[in-house]
Backbone as a chain_set.jsonl record, in Angstrom:
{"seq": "XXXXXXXXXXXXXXXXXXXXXXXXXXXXXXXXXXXXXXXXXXXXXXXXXXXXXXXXXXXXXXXXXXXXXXXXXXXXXXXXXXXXXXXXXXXXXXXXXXXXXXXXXXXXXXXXXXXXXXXXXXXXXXXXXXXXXXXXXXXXXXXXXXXXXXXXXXXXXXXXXX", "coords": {"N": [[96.153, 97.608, 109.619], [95.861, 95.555, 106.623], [95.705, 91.969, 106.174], [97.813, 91.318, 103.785], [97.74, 88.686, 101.793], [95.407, 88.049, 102.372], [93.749, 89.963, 101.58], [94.306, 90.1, 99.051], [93.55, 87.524, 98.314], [90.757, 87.37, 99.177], [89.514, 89.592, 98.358], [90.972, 90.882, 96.303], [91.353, 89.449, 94.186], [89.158, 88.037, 93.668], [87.495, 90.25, 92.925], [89.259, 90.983, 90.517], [88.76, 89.173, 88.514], [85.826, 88.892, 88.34], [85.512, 91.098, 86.896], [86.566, 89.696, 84.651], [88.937, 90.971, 84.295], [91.445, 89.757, 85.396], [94.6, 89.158, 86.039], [97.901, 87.351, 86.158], [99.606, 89.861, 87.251], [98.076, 92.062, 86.914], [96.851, 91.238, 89.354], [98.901, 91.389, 91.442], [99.973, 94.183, 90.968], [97.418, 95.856, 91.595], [97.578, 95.351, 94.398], [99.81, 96.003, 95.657], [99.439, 98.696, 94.768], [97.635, 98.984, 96.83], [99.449, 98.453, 99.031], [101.558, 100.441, 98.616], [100.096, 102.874, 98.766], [98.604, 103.35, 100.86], [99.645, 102.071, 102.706], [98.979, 99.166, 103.319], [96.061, 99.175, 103.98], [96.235, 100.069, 106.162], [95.384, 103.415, 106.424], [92.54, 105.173, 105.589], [91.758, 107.536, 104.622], [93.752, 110.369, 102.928], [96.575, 111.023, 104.53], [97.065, 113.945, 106.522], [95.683, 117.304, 104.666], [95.063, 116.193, 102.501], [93.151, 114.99, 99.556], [92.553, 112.307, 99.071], [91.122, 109.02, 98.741], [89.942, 105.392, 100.845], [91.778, 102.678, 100.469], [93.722, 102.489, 98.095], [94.03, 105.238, 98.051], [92.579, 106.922, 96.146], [92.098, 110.081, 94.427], [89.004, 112.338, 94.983], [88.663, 113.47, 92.372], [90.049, 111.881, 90.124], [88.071, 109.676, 90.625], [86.299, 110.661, 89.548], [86.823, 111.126, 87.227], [87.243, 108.836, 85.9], [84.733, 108.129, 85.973], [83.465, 109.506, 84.025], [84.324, 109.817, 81.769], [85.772, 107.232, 80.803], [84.578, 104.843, 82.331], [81.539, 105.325, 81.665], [81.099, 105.053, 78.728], [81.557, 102.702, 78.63], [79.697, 100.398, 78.811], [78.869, 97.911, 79.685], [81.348, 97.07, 81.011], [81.241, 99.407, 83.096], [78.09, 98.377, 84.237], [79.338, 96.439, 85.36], [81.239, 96.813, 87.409], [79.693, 98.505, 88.864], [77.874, 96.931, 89.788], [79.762, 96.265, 92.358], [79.297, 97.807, 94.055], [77.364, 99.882, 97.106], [75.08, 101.385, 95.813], [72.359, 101.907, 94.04], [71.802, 100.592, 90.701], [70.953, 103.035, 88.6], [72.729, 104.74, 89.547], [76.072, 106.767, 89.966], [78.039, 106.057, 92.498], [78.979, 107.574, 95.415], [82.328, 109.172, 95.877], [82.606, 108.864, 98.456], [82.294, 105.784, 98.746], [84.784, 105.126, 98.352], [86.217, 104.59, 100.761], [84.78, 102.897, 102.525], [84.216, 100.231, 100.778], [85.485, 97.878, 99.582], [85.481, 96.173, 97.848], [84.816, 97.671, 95.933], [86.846, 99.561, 95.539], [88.69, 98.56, 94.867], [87.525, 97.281, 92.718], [87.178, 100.029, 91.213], [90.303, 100.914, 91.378], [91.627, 99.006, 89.935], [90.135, 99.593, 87.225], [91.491, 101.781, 86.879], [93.812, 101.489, 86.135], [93.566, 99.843, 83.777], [93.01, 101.962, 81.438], [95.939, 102.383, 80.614], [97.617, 102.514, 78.189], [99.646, 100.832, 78.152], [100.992, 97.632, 78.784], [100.869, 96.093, 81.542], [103.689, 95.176, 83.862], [105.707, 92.3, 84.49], [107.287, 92.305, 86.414], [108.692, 93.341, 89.874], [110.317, 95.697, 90.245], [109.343, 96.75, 87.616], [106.936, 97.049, 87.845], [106.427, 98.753, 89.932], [107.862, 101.198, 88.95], [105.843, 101.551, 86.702], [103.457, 102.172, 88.594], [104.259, 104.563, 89.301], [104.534, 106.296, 87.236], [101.909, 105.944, 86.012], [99.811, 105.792, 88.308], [100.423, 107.227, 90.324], [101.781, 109.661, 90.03], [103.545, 112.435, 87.826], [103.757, 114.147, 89.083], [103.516, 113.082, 91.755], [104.023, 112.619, 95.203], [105.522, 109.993, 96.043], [107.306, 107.663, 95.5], [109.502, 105.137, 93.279], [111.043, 103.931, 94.308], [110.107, 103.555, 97.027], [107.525, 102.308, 96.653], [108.216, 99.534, 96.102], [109.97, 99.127, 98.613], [107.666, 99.531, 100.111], [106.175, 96.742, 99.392], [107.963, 95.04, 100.006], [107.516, 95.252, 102.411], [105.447, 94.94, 103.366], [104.537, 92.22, 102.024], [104.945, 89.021, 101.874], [107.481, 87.121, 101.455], [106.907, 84.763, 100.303], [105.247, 85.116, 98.359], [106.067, 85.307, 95.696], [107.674, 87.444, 93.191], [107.889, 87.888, 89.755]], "CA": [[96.611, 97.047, 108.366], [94.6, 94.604, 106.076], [96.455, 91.039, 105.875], [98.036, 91.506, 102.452], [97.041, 87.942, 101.495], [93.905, 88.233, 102.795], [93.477, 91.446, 100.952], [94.657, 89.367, 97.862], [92.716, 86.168, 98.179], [89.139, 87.34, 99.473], [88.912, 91.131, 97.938], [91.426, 91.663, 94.864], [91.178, 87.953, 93.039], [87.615, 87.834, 92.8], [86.904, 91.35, 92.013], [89.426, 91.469, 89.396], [87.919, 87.685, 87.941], [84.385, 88.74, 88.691], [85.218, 92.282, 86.12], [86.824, 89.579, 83.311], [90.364, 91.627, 84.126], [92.564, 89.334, 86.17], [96.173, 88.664, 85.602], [98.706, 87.839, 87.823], [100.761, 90.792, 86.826], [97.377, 92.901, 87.447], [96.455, 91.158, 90.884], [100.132, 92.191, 92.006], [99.405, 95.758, 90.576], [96.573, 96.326, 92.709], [98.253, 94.913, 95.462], [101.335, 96.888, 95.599], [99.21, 99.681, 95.36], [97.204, 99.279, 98.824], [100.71, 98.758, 100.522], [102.166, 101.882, 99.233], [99.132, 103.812, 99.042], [97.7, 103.241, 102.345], [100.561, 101.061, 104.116], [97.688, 98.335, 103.432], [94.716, 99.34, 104.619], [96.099, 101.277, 107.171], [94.753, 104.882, 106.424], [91.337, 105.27, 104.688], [91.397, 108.91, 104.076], [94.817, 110.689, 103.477], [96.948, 111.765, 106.097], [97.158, 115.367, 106.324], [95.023, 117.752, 104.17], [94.875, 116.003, 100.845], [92.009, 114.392, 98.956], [92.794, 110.854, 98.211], [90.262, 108.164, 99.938], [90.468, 104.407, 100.814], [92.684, 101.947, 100.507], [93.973, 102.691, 96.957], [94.322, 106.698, 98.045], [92.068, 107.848, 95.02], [91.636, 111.465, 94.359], [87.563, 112.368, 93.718], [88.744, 114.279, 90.801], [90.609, 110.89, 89.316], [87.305, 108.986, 90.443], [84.931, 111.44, 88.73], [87.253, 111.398, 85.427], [87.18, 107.633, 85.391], [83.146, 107.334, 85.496], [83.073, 110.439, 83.228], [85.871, 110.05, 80.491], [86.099, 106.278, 80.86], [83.084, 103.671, 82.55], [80.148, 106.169, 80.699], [81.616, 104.921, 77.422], [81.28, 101.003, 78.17], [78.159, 100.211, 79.655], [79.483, 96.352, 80.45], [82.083, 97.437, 82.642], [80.337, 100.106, 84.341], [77.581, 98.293, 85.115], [80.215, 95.124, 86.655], [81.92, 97.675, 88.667], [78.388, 98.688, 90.113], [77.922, 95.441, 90.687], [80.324, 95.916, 93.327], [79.191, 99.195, 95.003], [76.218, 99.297, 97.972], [74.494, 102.082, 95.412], [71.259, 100.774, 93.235], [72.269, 101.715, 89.663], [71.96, 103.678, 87.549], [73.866, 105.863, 90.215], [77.242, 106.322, 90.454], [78.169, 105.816, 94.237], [79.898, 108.638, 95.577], [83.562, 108.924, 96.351], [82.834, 108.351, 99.759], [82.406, 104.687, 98.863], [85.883, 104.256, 98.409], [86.429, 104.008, 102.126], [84.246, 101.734, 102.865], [83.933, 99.296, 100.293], [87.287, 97.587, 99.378], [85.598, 95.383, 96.849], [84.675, 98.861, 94.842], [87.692, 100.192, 95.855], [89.104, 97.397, 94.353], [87.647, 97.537, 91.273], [87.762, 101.508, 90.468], [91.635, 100.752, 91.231], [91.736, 98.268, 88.561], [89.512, 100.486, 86.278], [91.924, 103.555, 86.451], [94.834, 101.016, 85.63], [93.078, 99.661, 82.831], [92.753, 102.95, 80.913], [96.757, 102.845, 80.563], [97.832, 101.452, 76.982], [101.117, 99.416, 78.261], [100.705, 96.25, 79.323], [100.892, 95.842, 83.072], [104.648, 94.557, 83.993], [105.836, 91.556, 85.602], [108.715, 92.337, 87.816], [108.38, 94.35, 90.765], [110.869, 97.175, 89.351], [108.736, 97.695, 86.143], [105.286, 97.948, 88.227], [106.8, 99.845, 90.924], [108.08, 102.306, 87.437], [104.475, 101.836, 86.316], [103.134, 102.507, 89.511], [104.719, 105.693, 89.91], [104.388, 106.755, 86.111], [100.476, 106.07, 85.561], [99.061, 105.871, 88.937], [100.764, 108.588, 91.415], [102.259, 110.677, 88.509], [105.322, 112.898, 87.706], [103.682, 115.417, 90.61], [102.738, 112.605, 93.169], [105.341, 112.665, 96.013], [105.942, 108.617, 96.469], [108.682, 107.114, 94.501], [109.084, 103.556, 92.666], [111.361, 102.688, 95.391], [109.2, 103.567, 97.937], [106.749, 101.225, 96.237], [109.625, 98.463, 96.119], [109.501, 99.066, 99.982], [106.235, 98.836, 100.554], [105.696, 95.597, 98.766], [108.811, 93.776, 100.594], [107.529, 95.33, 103.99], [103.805, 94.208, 104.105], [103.683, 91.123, 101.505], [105.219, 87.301, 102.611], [108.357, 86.755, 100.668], [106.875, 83.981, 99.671], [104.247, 85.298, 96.813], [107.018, 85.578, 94.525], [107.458, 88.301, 91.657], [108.941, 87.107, 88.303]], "C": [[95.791, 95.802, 108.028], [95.426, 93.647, 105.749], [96.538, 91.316, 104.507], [97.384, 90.227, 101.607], [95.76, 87.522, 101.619], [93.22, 88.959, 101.81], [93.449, 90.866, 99.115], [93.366, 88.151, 96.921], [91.125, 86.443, 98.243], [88.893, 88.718, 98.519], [89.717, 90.986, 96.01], [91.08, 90.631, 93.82], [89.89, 88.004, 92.569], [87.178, 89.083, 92.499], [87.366, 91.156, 90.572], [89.076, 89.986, 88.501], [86.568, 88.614, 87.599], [84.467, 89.671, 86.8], [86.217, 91.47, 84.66], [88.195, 90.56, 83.143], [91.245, 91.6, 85.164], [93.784, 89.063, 85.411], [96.585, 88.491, 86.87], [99.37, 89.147, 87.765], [99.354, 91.925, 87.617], [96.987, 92.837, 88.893], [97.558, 92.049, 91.584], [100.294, 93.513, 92.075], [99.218, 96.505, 91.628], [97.3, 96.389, 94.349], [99.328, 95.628, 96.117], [101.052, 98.267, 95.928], [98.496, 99.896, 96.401], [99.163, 99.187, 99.559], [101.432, 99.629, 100.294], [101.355, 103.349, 98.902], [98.903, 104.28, 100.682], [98.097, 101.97, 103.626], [99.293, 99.727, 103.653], [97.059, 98.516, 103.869], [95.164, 100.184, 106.02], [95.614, 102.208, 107.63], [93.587, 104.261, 105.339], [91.002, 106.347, 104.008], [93.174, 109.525, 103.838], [95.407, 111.709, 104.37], [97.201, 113.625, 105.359], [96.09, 116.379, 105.402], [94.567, 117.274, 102.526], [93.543, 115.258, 100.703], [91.767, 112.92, 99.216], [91.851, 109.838, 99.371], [90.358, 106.882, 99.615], [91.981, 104.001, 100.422], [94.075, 102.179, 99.85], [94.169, 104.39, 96.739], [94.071, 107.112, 96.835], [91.622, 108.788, 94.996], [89.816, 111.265, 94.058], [87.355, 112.845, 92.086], [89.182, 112.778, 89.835], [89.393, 110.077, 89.361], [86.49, 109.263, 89.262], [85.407, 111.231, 87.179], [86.587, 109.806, 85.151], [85.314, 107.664, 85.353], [83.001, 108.709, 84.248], [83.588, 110.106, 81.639], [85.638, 108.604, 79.663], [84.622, 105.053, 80.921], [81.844, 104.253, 81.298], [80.322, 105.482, 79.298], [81.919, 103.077, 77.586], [80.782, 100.357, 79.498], [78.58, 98.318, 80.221], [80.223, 96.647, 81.353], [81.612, 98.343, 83.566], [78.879, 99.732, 85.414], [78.326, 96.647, 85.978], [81.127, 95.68, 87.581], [80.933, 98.278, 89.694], [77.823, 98.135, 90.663], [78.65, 94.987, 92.327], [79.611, 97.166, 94.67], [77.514, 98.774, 95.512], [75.186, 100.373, 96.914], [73.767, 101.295, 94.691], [71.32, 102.124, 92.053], [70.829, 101.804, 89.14], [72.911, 104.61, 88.173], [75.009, 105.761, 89.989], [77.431, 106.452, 91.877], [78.988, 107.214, 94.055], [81.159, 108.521, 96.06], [84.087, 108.037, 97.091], [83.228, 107.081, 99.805], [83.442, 104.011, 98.605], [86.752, 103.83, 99.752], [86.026, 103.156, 102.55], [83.904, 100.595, 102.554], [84.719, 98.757, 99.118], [86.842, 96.996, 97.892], [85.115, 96.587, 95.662], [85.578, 99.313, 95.013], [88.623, 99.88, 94.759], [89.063, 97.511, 92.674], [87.778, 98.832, 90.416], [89.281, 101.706, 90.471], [91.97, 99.658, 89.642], [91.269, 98.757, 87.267], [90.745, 101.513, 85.926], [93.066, 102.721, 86.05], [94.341, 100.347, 84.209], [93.068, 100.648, 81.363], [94.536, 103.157, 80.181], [97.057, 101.981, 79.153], [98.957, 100.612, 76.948], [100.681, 98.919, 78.951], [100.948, 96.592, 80.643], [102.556, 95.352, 83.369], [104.825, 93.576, 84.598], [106.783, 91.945, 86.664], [108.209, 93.476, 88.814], [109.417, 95.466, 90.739], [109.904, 98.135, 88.516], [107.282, 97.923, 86.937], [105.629, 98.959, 89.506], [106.6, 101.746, 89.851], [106.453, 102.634, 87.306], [103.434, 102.41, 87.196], [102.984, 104.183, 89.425], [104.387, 106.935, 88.66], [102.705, 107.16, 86.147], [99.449, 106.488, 86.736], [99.301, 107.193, 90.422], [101.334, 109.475, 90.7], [103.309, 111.13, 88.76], [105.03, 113.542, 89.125], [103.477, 114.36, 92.182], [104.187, 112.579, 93.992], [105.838, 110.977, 96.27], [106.993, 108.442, 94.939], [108.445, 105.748, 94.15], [109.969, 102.827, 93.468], [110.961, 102.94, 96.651], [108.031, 102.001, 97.841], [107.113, 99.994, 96.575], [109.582, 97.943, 97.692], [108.847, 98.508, 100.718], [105.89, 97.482, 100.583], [106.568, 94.537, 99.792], [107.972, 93.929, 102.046], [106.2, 94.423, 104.182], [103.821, 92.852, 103.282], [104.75, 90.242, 101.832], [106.419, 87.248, 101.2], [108.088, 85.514, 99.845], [105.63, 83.99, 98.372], [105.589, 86.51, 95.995], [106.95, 86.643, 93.114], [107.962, 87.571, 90.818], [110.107, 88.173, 88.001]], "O": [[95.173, 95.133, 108.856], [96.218, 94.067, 104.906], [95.49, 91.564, 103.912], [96.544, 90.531, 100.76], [95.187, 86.674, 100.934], [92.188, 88.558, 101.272], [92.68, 91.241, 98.23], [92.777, 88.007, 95.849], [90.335, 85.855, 97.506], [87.819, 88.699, 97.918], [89.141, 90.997, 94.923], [90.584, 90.93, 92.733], [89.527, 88.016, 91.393], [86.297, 89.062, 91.64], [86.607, 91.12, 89.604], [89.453, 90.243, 87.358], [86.432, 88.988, 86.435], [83.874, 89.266, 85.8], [86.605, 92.195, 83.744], [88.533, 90.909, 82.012], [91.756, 92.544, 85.767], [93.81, 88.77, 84.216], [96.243, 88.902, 87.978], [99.77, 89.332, 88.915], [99.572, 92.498, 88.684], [96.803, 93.822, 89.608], [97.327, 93.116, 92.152], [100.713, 94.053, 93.099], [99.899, 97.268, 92.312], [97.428, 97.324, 95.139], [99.438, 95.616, 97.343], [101.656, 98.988, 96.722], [98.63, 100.968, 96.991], [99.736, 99.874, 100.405], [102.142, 100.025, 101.218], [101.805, 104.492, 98.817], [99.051, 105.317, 101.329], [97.576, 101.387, 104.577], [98.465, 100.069, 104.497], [97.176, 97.8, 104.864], [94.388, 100.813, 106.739], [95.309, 102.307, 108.819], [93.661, 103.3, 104.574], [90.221, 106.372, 103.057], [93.94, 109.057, 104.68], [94.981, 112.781, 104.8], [97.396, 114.153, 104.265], [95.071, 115.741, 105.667], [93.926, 117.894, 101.677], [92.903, 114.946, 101.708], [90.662, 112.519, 99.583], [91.926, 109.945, 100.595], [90.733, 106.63, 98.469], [92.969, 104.69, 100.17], [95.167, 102.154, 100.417], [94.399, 104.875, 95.631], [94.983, 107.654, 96.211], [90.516, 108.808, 95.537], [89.323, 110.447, 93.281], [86.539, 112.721, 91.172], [88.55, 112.642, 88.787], [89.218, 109.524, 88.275], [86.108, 108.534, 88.346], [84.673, 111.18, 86.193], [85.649, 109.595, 84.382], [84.795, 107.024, 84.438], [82.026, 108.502, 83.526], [82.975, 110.273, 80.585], [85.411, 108.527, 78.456], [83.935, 104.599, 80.006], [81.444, 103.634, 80.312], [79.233, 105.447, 78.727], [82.427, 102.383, 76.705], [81.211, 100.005, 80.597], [78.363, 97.911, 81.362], [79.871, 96.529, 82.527], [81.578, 98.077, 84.768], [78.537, 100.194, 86.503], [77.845, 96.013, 86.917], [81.71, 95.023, 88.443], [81.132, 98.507, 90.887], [77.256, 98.368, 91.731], [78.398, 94.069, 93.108], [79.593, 97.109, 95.899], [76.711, 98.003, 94.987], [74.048, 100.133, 97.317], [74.124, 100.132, 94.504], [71.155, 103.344, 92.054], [69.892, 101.009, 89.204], [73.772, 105.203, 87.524], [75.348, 104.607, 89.73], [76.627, 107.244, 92.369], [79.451, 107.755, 93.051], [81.228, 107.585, 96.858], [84.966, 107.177, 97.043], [84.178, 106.77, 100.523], [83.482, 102.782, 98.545], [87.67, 103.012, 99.808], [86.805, 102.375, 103.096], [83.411, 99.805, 103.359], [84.611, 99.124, 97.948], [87.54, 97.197, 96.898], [85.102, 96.231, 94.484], [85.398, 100.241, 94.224], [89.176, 100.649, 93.972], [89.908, 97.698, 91.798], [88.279, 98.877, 89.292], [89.715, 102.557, 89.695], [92.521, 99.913, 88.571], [91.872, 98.43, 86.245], [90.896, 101.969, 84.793], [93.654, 103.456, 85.256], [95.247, 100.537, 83.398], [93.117, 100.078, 80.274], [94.611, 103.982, 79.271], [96.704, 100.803, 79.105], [99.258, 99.844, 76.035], [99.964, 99.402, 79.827], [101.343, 97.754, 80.735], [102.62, 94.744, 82.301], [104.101, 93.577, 85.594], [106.643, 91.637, 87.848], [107.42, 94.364, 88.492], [109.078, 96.339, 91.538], [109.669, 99.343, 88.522], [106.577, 98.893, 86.656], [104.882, 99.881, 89.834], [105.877, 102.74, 89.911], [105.91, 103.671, 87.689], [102.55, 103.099, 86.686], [101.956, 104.86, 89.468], [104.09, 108.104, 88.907], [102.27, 108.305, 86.269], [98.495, 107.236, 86.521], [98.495, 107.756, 91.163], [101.094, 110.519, 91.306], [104.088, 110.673, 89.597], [105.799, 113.506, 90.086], [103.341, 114.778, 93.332], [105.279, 112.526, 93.426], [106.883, 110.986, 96.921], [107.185, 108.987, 93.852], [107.447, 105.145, 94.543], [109.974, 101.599, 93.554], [111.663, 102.397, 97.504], [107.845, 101.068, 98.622], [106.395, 99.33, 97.322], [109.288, 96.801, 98.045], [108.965, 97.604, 101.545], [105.376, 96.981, 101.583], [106.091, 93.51, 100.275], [107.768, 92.94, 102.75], [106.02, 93.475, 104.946], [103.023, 92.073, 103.804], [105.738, 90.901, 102.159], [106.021, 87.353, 100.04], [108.798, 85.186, 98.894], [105.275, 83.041, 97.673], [105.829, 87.709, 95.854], [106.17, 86.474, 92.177], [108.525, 86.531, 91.162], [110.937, 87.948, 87.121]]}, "num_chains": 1, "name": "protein.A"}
């Protein structure tokens, strides 16, 4: 497991600064989703036969949409998200690199939340909801109080929700 504040302070803050799409509401986001994606950094690939890789348990099919659908179509953010990846653009990195490189991990997690047209929530109810709505879907098997879970189990009671 990846110290949640750690995970917070050195990886998620300055990516999502660096890409011009911090909030607190979005840091927390992200955040919420490594600890009930991937327990925090726990797993890198998912358990059992499914797809989903790193931290942030992203399908390749959800990666591929987002550089296809999404980045291709605004050349500023795609190339400050390649900014983060070990690939020398114009590539896109491959999947793979969501195992190994948190601070791309990082930001293609923030990318695929970006794409959603409601605001981000503050409370840890409504992003749990949002969570579960935009980013693991009606078919994904985790729940919004799973999420809820997650968040109390791995993060310090003391980084407060609103």
């Amino acid at each position: 497991m990846i110290d949640p504040i750690h995970l917070l302070n050195y990886v998620i803050r300055p990516v999502l600064k660096d890409l011009h799409l911090w909030s607190a509401e979005a840091e927390r986001l992200v955040l919420g989703t490594a600890c009930q994606e991937s327990q925090c950094g726990r797993w890198l690939r998912q358990v059992g036969t499914g797809p989903a890789l790193g931290i942030y348990q992203m399908e390749p099919v959800t990666y591929r949409d987002l550089w296809v659908n999404f980045l291709q179509h605004r050349a500023q953010l795609a190339a400050a998200v390649l900014a983060w990846s070990t690939c020398v653009p114009p590539d896109v990195p491959p999947s793979s690199e969501l195992i190994g490189n948190l601070n791309y991990a990082t930001a293609m997690c923030r990318v695929h939340y970006l794409r959603v047209p409601a605001k981000i929530p503050a409370s840890l109810p409504e992003q749990a909801e949002y969570w579960k709505r935009f980013y693991n879907s009606e078919l994904g098997a985790g729940t919004a109080r799973e999420y809820v879970s997650s968040w109390r189990r791995f993060v310090p009671a003391d980084l407060v929700y609103v």
